[in-house]
C-alpha positions in Angstrom: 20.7 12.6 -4.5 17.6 10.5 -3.3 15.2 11.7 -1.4 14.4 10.3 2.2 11.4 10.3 4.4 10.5 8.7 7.5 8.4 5.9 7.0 5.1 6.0 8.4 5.3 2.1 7.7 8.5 1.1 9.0 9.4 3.7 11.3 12.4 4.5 9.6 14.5 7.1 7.6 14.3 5.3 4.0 14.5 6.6 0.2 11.3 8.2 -0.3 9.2 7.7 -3.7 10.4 9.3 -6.9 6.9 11.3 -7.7 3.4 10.5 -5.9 1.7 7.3 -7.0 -1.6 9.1 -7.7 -3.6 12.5 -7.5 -4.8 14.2 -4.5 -4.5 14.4 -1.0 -3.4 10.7 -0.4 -1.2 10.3 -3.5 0.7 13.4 -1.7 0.2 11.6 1.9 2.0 8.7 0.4 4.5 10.3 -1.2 5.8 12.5 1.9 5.6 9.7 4.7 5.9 6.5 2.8 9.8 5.1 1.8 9.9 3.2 -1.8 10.3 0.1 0.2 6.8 0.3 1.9 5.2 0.9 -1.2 6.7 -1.9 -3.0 5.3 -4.3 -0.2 2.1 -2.5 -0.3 1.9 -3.6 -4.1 2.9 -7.0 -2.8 0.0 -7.3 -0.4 -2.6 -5.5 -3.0 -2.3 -8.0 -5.5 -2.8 -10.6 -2.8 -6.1 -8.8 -1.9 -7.6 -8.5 -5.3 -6.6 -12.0 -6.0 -8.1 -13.6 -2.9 -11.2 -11.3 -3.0 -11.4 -11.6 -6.8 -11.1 -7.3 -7.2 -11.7 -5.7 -10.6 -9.9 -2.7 -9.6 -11.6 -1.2 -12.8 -15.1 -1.0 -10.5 -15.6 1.5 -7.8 -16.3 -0.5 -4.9 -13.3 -2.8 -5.4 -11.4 0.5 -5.9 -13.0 1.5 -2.3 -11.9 -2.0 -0.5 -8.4 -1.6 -2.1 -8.5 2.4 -0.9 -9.1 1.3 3.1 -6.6 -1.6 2.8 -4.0 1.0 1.6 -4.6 3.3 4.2 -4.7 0.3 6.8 -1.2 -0.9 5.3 0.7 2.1 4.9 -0.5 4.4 7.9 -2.6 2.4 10.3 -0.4 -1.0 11.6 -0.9 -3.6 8.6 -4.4 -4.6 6.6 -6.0 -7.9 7.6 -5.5 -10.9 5.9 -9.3 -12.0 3.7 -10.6 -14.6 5.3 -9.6 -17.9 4.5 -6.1 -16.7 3.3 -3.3 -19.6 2.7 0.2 -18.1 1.7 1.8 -19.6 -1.2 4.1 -22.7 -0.5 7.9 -22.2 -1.6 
């Protein structure tokens, strides 16, 4: 049986992630208010961010940038756009 939460994100009872994506207090924040569907377009928009601020998510700071755009996406309303942004063309 899957799990469900309600989606801090979406506002919505959704299937809630298998395990937390990561140690501590906000892997386990994640995992109890964030649905499976949230967190795959979080890992949409992340790779948009270190691609169009040219991240190494290997160093600290650009772990730091990519922490606050989480918590922005996830929990507080949706993370900016970097400047300058131009979606891909279909």
């Amino acid at each position: 049986m899957t799990r469900t939460v309600k989606c801090a994100r979406l506002g919505e009872e959704l299937p809630g992630l298998p395990y937390p994506p990561f140690k501590g207090d906000l892997g386990r924040r994640i995992f109890e208010n964030i649905s499976e569907k949230a967190w795959k377009e979080w890992l949409g928009h992340s790779t948009m961010v270190i691609n169009e601020n040219r991240l190494n998510p290997s160093e600290p700071a650009a772990q730091k940038v990519l922490q606050e755009q989480l918590e922005a996406f996830l929990f507080g309303g949706g993370a900016a756009k970097p400047q300058g942004y131009v979606p891909p063309s279909k």
